[in-house]
N, C-alpha and C positions, 0 to 999 in steps of 0.2 A: 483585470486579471482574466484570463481565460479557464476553463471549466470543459468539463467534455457528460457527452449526455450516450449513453448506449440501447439500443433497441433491437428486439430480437425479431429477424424476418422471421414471417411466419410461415404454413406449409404452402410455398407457392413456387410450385415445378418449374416454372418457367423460369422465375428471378433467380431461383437457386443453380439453375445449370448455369446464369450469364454469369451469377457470381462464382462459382466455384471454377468456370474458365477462367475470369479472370484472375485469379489467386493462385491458380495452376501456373500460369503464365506468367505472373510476377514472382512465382518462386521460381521461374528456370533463370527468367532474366538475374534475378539477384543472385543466381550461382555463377552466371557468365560472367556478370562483373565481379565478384568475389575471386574466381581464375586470374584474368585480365590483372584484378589487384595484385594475387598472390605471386604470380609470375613477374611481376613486376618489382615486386618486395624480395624475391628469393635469387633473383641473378644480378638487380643491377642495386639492392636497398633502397630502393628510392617509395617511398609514398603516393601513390596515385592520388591525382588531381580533384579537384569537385568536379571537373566538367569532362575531362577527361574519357570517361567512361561513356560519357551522350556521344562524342564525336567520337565514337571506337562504333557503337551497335545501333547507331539511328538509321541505318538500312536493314536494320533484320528485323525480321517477323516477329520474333518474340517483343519486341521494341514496337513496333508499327502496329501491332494489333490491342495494343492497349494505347488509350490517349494520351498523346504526346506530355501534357504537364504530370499525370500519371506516371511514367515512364522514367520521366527526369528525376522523378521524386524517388523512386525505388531505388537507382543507380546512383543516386547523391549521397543516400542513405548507407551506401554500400561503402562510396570515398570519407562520409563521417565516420562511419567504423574504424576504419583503418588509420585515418588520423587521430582517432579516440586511442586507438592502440599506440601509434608514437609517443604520445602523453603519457598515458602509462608506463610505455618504460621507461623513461624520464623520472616521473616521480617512482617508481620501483627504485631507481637509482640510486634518486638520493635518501630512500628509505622512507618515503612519505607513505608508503603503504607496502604489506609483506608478502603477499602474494605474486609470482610472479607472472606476467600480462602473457596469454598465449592472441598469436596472429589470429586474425575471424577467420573461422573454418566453415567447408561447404553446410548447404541444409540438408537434410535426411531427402532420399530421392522420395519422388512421388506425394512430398508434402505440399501445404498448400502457405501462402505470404499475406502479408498485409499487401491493401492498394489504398492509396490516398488519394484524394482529390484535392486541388486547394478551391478558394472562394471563390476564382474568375471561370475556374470549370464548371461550375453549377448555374443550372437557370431552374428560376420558378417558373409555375405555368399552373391557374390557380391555384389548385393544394395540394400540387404534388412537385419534386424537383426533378429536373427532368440533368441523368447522370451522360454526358456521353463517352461512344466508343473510337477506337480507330477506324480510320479509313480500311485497313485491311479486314479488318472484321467484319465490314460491313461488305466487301465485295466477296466474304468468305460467306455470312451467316444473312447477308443484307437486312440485317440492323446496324443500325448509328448510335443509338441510344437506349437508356433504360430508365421507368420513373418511378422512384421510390417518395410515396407519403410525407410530406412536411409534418412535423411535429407541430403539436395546437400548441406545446407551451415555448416556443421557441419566436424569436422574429429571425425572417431571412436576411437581413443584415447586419445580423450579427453574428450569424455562423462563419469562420473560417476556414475551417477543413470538415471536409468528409472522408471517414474512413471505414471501411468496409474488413473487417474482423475474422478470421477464420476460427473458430473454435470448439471440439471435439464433434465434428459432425453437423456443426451449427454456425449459424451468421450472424454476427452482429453490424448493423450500421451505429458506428461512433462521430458524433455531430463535435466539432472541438468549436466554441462560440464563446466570445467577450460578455463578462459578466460584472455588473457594477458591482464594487465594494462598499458594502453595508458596513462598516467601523463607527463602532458605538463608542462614545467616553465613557473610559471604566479606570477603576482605580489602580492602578498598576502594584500598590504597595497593598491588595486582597490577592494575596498567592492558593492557587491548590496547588496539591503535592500532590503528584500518583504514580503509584507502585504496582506494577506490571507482574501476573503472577499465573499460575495455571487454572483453577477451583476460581480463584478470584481472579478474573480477567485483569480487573481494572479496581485498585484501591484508593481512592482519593480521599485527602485530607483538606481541609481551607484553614486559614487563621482566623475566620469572619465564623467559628462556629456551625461548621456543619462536616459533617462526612456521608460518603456512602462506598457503595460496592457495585458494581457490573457482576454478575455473576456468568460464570465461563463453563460451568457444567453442560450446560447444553451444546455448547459450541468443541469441548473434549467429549458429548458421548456421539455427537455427529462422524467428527476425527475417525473413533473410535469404528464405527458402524461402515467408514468408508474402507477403514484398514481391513478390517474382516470381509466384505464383500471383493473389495481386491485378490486378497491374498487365496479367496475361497477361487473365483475364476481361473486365475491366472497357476491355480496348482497342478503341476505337471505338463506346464507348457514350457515351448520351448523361450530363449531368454529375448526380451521386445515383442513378447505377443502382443495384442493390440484387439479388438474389436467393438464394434457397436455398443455393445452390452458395457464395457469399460468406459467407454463414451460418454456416454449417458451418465452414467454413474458418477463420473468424473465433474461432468458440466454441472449435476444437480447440487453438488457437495462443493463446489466454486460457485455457484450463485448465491448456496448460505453463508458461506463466508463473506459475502461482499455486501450481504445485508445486514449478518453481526457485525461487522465492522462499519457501517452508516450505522448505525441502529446505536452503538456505543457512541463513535464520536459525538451523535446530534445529542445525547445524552450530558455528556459532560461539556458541550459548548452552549445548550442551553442553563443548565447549571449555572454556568459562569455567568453568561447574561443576567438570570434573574436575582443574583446574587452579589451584583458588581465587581467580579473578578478578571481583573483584568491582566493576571500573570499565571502561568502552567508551568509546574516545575515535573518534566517527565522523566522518571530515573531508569536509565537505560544503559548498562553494560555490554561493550560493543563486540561483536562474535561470540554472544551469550550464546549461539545455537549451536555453532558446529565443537565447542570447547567445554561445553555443558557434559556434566556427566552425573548424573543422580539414578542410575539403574537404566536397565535393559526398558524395564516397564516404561519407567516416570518420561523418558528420553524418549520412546516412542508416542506420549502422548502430548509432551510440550513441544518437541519441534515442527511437529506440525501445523500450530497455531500461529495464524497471522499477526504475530501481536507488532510487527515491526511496519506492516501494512495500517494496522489501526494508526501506531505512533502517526506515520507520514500524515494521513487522515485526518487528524486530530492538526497537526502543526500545519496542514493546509488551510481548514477551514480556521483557525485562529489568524492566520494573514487575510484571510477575508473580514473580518469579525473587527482586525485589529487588537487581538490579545498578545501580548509578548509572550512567546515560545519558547524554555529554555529547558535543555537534553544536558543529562549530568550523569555521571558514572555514581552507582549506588550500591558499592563496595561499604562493608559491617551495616548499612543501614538496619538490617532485620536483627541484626546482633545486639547492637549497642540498645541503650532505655534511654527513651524520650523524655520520660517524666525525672529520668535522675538526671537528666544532661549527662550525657556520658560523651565522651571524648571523639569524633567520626575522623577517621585516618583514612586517605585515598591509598588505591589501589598502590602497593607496593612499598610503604610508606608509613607500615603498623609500627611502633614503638615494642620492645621487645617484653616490655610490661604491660602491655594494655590486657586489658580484662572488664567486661562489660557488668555493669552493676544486677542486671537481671540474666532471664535466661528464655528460650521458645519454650513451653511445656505443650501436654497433649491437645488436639481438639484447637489448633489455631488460635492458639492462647500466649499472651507472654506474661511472664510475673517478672514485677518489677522490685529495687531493696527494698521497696515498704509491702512485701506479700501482696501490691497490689495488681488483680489478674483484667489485662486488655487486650485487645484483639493486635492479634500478630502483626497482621500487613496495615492496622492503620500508623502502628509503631513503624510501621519501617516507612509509609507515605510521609508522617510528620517529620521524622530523621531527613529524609530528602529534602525535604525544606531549609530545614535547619542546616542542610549542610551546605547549600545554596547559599543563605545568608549568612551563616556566620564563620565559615573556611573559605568558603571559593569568591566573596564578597561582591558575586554579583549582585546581588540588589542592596539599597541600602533602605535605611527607615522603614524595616518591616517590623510590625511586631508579631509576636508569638504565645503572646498572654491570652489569645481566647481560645489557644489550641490545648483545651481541656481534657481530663479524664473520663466525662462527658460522652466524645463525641468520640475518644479513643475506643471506647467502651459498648459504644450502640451505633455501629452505622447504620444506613437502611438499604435495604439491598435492593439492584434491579435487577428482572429478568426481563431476557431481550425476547422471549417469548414463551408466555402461560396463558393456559388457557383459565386458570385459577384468579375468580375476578379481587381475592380481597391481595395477593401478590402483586409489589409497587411493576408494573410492567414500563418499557417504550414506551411514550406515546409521541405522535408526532405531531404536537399542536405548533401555532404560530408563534415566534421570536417573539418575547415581551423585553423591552429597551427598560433599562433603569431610571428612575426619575432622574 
C-alpha cells in the first residue's frame, strides 16, 4: 500500500523562490489547460483527452520551464478532472448522488499549485535528492536542478512521487512511498463500536469488556480560539481579505488538526491491537454537517471539526493493520437503551409507535426503565453495534454479553494533550501483536 510522509522546508531563501516559481507556473499552466478543456466542453461537448493537452502546450514556456514529466503530470491532472466531471453527471443522472456536478472552474489569479515529480525524475546523490528543472529555466535562471534532504526514515526505492505542497505561505515536500502491510490475526467476531461526537470526539465501546473516550475539548476550544482571531482581523475588511497574519494562523490551527487526528486514530488502532479486535464498527450519518442544525452556537463549533478526516484515518490505517472496517448510519442510536434492548429503526423507517424505554437526562447521562443512569454516548456506541449485528446482519456470531453496565458506566478517558501527568494521555509507544 502506499503512505505519503510530509515535511516542512524550512527558512531557506533560496529553495523557497525556486519553489514558489515553480508553483506559480504550474498554476498558470493548469489554467491553460482548464481553458483549452472548457472551450472544448462548451462548443463542441466533447471531453478533452489525457494527452491531449501535452500535444496542445509542449512549446510554451509555461510548459518548457518546468520538467517535462512535471508538466505531463499537472495537465493530466487537469484531463482527470474533467473526465471525473463526465462521471458525475452520469451518476447525478441516474440519482446515484444529489448534488449536481458543476464543470472545473479556473484557479483564483495569482495563486500558487501543486508540482509532482514521479520516481524516474528523482536522483539520489549521497543524502540528498537531487529534483530537476527545465531546459528553459535553466537558460533563463542557469540552474537545472535543485536538492532537497532525503529523509533518514525513508529508503530511496521506495519513494514514488515527490510532491512539492503550497500552503498558506509555507512548503511542504510530500514523499508518496510503498509501505509494507503489517496485518496481525485478530478476531474479527471482538467488535468496537464508536460514536462520533463534539465534547466527546470519539466514544468507543468493545464486547471484550472495555470502553473509553477521546476527549475533543481541546480540539473545540482550538476551533474556537481560530474563529475569534479570524473574525477579530478580518473585521471591517473588505470581502477575500487575505494576509500573512491569517496565514499563519490558518497553517498553525491545520497542523493541530492533523496531529488530533493521528494522535486519536493511533489511539484506537492501538487499542484494537492490544486487545484482539479485529472489527470497527463507525456510526456515521452522511451529510451530518451541512444538514445538522442544533443552534447558531453548537453548529459553529461542530462543523468545523474533522471528524470525517479522522473517520477516513481510522479506515486507512485498519487496511494496513488488516481490521475489518465497517461505516453504518446511527439514526435513534442515542435515543433507544442498550441495556433494555430497545427496538433501532434505520433512517426513515421508525414505526409510528416506537418509543424508547429510557431517556438523555442532564450531565451526558441516560437513565434507563430500571432508573439505571449511564453514560450517554457509550449507550449510543453499544447501540451501533448492536445495530450492525442484529438489523443490518452484517457480521454474524458476535456476542454482546460482555457489553456490560460496567463499562457503560466508567469509560476512561483520553486526552490527546495535558500537561497533567496523573490524566490517561497519547502515548506513542511501539504496536504490541496479540499472542
Amino acid at each position: 500500500m502506499y503512505s505519503c510522509q510530509q515535511i516542512l522546508v524550512g527558512k531557506n531563501n533560496d529553495l523557497i523562490n525556486i519553489l514558489e516559481f515553480l508553483c506559480e507556473e504550474s498554476h498558470k499552466l493548469t489554467n491553460m489547460g482548464i481553458y483549452l478543456a472548457r472551450q472544448l466542453y462548451f462548443k463542441v461537448k466533447k471531453i478533452i483527452g489525457k494527452y491531449d493537452l501535452e500535444k496542445e502546450y509542449k512549446t510554451n514556456n509555461h510548459y518548457k520551464v518546468l520538467h517535462s514529466q512535471a508538466a505531463q503530470q499537472i495537465l493530466r491532472s487537469v484531463a482527470e478532472s474533467f473526465a471525473s466531471y463526465k462521471k458525475l453527471v452520469k451518476a447525478y443522472k441516474q440519482g446515484e448522488i444529489t448534488d449536481r456536478p458543476r464543470v472545473p472552474n479556473y484557479r483564483k489569479k495569482g495563486g500558487l499549485a501543486t508540482v509532482s515529480y514521479p520516481k524516474q525524475a528523482l536522483k539520489l546523490k549521497g543524502n540528498q535528492i537531487r529534483v530537476p528543472l527545465g531546459k528553459t529555466c535553466k537558460r533563463w535562471f542557469g540552474i537545472d536542478s535543485f536538492k532537497i534532504p532525503m529523509p533518514s526514515n525513508l529508503d530511496f526505492a521506495d519513494i514514488k512521487e515527490l510532491r512539492i505542497l503550497p500552503r498558506n505561505k509555507c512548503f511542504y515536500f510530500e514523499f508518496v512511498y510503498t509501505k509494507k502491510v503489517e496485518k496481525v490475526k485478530l478476531n474479527s467476531n471482538n467488535v468496537l463500536g464508536i460514536d462520533p461526537g463534539l465534547n466527546n470526539w470519539l466514544t468507543c465501546v468493545s464486547n471484550v469488556d472495555t470502553s473509553f473516550i477521546i476527549d475533543g475539548k481541546h480540539i473545540k476550544s482550538m476551533n474556537r480560539w481560530y474563529n475569534k482571531q479570524i473574525s477579530t482581523i478580518k473585521e471591517n475588511k473588505p470581502q477575500g481579505f487575505w494576509s500573512n497574519r491569517l496565514a499563519t494562523i490558518t497553517e498553525k490551527r491545520n497542523r493541530q488538526m492533523r496531529d488530533g487526528i493521528n494522535r486519536a486514530a493511533r489511539i484506537v488502532i492501538n487499542h484494537c491491537l492490544e486487545n484482539n479486535i479485529g472489527t470497527i464498527v463507525f456510526g456515521w450519518n452522511k451529510r451530518n454537517k451541512d444538514s445538522i442544525n442544533i443552534g447558531k452556537k453548537n453548529n459553529s463549533e461542530f462543523v468545523p471539526i474533522p471528524t470525517a478526516r479522522l473517520k477516513n484515518r481510522i479506515a486507512g490505517m485498519c487496511e494496513q493493520y488488516g481490521i475489518q472496517f465497517i461505516e453504518t448510519e446511527e439514526s435513534y442510536t442515542s435515543k433507544a437503551s442498550f441495556l433494555d434492548g430497545d427496538y433501532l429503526p434505520t433512517i426513515g423507517e421508525k414505526p409510528q409507535d416506537w418509543k424508547p424505554s429510557g431517556r438523555r437526562t442532564k450531565r451526558g447521562l441516560y437513565r434507563t426503565a430500571n432508573n439505571w443512569y449511564i453514560n450517554a454516548d457509550c449507550n449510543g456506541a453499544a447501540n451501533i453495534i448492536r445495530k450492525v449485528v442484529t438489523n443490518l446482519s452484517i457480521l454474524g456470531n458476535v456476542s454482546l454479553e460482555r457489553v456490560s453496565r460496567g463499562i457503560l458506566t466508567c469509560p476512561q478517558r483520553y486526552r490527546l494533550w495535558s500537561v497533567n501527568a496523573n490524566v490517561k494521555q497519547c502515548v506513542f509507544r511501539p504496536l504490541q501483536t496479540p499472542a
